[in-house]
N, C-alpha and C positions, 0 to 999 in steps of 0.2 A: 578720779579720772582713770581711764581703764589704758590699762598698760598696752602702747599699738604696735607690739615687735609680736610678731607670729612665731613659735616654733611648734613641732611635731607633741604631739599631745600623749603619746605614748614614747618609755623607755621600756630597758630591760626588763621583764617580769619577776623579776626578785627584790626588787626595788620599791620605794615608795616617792613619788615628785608629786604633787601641784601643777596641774593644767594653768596657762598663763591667764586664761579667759576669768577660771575663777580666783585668782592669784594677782592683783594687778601689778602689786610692787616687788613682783623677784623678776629677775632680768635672768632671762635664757642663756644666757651666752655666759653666767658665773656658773662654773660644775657645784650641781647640788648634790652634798654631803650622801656618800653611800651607806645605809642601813645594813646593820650587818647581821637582820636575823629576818627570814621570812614573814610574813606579812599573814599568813596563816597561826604562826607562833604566836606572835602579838595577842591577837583575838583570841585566841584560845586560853594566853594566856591570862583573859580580860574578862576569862566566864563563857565566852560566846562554848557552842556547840562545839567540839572538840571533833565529831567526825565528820563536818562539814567543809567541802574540797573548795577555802577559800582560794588557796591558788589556784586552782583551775577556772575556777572564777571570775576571776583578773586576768590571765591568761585569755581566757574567750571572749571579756572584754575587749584586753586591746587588741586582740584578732581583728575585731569588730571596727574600733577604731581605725586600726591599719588599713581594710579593706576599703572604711567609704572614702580617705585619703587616698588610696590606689584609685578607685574607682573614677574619682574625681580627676586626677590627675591622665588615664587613660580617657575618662570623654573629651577635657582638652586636647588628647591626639586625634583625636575621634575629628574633633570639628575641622583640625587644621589638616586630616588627610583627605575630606569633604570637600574644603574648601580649595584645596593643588588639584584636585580629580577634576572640579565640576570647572575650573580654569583651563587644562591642558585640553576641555571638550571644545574649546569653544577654537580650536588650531586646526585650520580648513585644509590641511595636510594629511589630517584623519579620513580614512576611509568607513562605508557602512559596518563595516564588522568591529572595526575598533572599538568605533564608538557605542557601539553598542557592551562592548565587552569592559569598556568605561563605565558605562551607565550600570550594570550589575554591581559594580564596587560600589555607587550610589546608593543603590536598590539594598544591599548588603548595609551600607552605614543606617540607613534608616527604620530596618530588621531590628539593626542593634539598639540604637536607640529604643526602638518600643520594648524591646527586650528588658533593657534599665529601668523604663519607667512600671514593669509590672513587679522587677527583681524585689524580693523583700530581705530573703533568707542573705548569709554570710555566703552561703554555697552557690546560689544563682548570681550572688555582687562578685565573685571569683569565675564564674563561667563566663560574663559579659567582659571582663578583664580580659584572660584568653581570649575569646573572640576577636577581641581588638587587637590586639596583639598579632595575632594569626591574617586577621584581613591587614593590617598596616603589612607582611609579610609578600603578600600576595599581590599587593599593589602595588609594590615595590619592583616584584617579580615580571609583571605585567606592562609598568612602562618599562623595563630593560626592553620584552618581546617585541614593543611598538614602536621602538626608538629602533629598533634593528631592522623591525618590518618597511619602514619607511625610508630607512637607507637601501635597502634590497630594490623597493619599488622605483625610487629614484636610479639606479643602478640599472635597472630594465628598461626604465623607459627611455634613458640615453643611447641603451643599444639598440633599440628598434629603431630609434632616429637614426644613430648611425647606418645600421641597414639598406632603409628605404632610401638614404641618400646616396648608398651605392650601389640598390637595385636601380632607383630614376623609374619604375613603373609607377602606373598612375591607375585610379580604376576606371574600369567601362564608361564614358560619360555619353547616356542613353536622355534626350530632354525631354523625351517623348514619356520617361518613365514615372507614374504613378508616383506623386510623394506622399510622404505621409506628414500629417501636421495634428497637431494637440488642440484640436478643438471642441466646444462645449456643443450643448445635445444643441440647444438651437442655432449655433453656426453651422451645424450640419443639417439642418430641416431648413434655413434661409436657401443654403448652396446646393440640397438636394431635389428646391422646390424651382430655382430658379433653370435648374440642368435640365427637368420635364418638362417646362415649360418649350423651352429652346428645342428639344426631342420631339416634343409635339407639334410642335410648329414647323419642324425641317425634316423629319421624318414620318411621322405618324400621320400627315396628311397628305393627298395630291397636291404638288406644288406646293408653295410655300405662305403660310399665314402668318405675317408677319408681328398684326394683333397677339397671337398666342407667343411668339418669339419676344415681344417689346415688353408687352402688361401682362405676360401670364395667363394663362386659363384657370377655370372651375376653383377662384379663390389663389392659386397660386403666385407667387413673382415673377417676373421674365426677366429680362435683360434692364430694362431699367432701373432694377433694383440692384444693381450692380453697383458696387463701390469701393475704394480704397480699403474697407477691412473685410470684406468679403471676395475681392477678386480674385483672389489665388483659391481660397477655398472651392469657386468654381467651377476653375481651369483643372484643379485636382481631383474633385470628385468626378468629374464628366472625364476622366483619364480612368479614375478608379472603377466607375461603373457604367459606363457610356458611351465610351470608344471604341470598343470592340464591337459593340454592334452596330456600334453606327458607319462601321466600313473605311472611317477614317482616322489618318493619326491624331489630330486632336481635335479640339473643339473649334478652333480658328479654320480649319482646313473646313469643316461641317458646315460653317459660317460662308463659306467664301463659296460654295458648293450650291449654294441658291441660285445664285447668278451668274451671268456672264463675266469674265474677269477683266474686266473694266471701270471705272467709276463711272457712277452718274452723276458727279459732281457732290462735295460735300455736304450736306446743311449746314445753314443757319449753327454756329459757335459761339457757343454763350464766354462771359469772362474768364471764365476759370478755364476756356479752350473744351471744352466737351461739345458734344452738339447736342444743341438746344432739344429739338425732337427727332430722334434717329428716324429715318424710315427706310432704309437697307440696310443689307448684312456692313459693307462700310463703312457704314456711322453707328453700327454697334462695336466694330473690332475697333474704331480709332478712340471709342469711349471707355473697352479693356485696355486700349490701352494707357489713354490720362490715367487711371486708375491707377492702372501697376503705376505709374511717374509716382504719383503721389505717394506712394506708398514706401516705393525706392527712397525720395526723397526724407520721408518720415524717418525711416531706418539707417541714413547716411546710408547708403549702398549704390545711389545713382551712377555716381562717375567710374565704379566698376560696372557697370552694366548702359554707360550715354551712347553708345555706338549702338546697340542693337537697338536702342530708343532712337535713333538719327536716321534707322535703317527703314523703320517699321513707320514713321512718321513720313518720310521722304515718298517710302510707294506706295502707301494710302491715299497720299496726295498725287499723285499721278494719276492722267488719264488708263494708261493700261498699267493696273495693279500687279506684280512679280508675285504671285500667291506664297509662292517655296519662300522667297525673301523672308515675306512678314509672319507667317506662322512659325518659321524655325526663330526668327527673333524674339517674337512673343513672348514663347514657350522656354527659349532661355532665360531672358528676365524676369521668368515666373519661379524659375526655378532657385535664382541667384533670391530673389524677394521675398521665395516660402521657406529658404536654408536662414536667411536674416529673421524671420518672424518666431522661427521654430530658436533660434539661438536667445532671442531678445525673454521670448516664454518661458525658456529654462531657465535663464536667468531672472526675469519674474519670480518664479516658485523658489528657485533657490534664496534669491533675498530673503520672498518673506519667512520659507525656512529657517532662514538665519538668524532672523527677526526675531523669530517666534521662539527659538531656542534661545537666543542671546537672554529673552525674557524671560524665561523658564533658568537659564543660570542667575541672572540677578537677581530672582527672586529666590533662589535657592540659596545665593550669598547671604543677601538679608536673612533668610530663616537661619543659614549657620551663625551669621554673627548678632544674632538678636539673641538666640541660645547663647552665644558663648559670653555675650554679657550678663544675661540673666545668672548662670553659674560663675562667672566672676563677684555679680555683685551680691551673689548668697552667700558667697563665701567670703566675701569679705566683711558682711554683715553678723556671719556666724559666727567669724574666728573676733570679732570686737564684740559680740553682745549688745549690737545695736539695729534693730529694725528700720532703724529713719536713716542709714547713712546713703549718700546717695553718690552714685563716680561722678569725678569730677570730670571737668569738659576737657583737663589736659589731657584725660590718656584715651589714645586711636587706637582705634583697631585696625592693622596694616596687615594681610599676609597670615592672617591666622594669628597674629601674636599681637599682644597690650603694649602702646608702646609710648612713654611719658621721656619728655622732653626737661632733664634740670643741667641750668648752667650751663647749656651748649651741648652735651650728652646725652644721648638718646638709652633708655632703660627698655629691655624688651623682655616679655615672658609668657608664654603661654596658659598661664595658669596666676590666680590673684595670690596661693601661696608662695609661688616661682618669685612673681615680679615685689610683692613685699621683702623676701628675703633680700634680694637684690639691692632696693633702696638701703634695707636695713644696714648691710654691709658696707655700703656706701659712705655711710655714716647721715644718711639722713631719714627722717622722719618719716617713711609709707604714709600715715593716717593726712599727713599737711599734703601730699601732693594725687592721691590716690581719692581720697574725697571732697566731697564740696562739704566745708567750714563755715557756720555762723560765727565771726570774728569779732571777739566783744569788743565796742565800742566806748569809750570814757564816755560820759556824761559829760 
């Protein structure tokens, strides 16, 4: 049976020891007898080659040895400063530049990495060493900068707040003004097709067509085609591109500008309170505005904006309609409803954002710890001389570090040499807790 206490495979080079691997039955931990004549002399004086530089020999050996134990030992920091980087990305207190300057330490660990897997030479396994070393340096250097940066920014933005709460100004609120909203190529060809139409029909002809205003011309939409996710788009593109020549302040006023300002009495109101089939300006503004309701309501934002919905229902229903009333109300609730769509959007993009990163870190987790067990379980196969051992289910991976659980106490190490010694010291067995055991059975 093969002796399962790890220790360091190289001593002093003047020396002669037995590796444990090929040695089963000396125990590491009794000092083996020191040789008191070089290891060159020996040979030489055994007939070998008298000018052949066996120390140096041995020497570049355990060079050699030393390094892929170093080497070994730094990708284990390697993983676990991978794994704290790709965690502190995911702290929504970061700003774009942070995080990007995160992401290069990323970008850098994975440099290294490929670096290892080409290194052959003693000289390139000591340059990747360095490396790491210098980046574990610089990341370190890095969160001090970010953890300062974001006390700073927290610091500023308390005093603008304090400021503005003792300037009390507020800015220009113009409702007539132009917003701008994030939307795709075809909500702007719906809301740009349906604003011609309405253009054509109230301005581009003698008098008023009201076919072109309702159902659109030459393929286009009109007014009918109006609805709770297109209505603000509308009201805003016919501000952004259509106001100005059209002589008036918005679209509602262009609307109302057809006719004499009085109702002709409502239409026919289907269930859902729209009117069934508009046939004046009327019963298209009282159908902008169920619209915007529905849309208010979709977005919780109603009962901030019920009064200008109370104001703009109330004189629509009137025989003589208050023009000023219902277009400055309108155009408010358009504005309170396209501020709620534009907020709900961002916050859209930024979940999925979120989303999409948070899965880009998990998946980056699993890659570090899928590595860092493969290299735990090489080496723990290397240092026992056995291909078929396989880890046992006790020991987790927490935090970058291997961590087995005996007797109520928790063993933790970042490295399969680290957390053996550990056991070992402990007084217990590594190979009984660290692998899975076929346990022979009596017959």
């Amino acid at each position: 049976m093969l002796n399962n206490v790890y220790f360091s495979p190289f001593v002093n080079d003047s020396t002669v020891r037995p590796m444990t691997q090929y040695s089963p039955n000396i125990n590491p931990y009794i000092e083996f007898p020191t040789i008191d004549f070089k290891v060159g002399d020996f040979l030489a004086a055994s007939g070998y080659p008298i000018n052949t530089d066996w120390n140096g020999l041995g020497r570049e050996y355990m060079d050699k040895c030393k390094t892929e134990l170093d080497l070994r030992d730094s990708l284990g920091k390697l993983s676990n400063l991978s794994y704290k980087v790709s965690t502190v990305l995911e702290d929504d207190n970061l700003n774009e530049s942070q995080k990007e300057r995160l992401q290069e330490i990323l970008d850098k660990v994975e440099e290294i990495e490929e670096y290892v897997k080409q290194a052959k030479s003693v000289e390139q396994k000591k340059a990747a060493i360095k490396s790491i070393e210098e980046l574990a340096e610089e990341a370190g250097a890095l969160s001090t900068e970010i953890a300062e940066e974001i006390q700073q920014a927290a610091e500023e933005a308390a005093q603008e707040a304090e400021n503005a709460d003792e300037s009390g100004q507020t800015p220009a609120n113009d409702i007539n003004a132009p917003l701008q909203q994030d939307l795709t190529d075809e909500q702007k060809t719906q809301a740009l097709d349906i604003c011609q139409s309405i253009y054509q029909g109230a301005i581009g002809v003698v008098g008023t067509d009201y076919d072109y205003i309702i159902d659109g011309y030459n393929g286009k939409q009109g007014t009918s085609a109006i609805n709770k996710d297109n209505v603000t788009a509308v009201l805003n593109k016919w501000q952004e591109q259509f106001a100005q020549t059209s002589g008036d302040e918005n679209l509602i006023e262009t609307l109302f500008d057809e006719e004499m300002l009085w109702n002709p009495s409502l239409s026919k109101r289907d269930q859902d309170g729209k009117i069934a089939k508009p046939k004046n300006n009327v019963d298209i503004i009282w159908n902008i505005v169920k619209c915007l309701e529905e849309k208010a309501k979709e977005l919780n934002v109603y009962n901030d904006v019920c009064g200008f919905f109370t104001t703009a229902y109330d004189e629509l229903d009137d025989t003589f309609v208050n023009q000023s009333k219902v277009k400055d109300a309108v155009m408010a609730i358009n504005k309170a409803v396209t501020n709620a769509e534009n907020i709900k959007k961002a916050e859209d993009k930024k979940n999925e954002a979120k989303e999409a990163k948070e899965a880009e870190i998990q998946d980056k987790k699993l890659r570090i710890e899928t590595d860092a067990k493969n290299l735990f379980i090489g080496d723990m196969r290397e240092i026992w001389a056995d291909d078929e051992l396989e880890l046992s289910d006790k020991v987790q991976y927490k935090n970058g570090k291997f961590v087995v659980r005996i007797e109520g106490r928790d063993y933790s190490a970042k490295t399969f040499r680290e957390l053996a010694n550990k056991l070992t010291e402990a007084g217990y067995d590594p190979k009984k807790y660290l692998t899975k055991q076929q346990l022979a059975v009596a017959a």
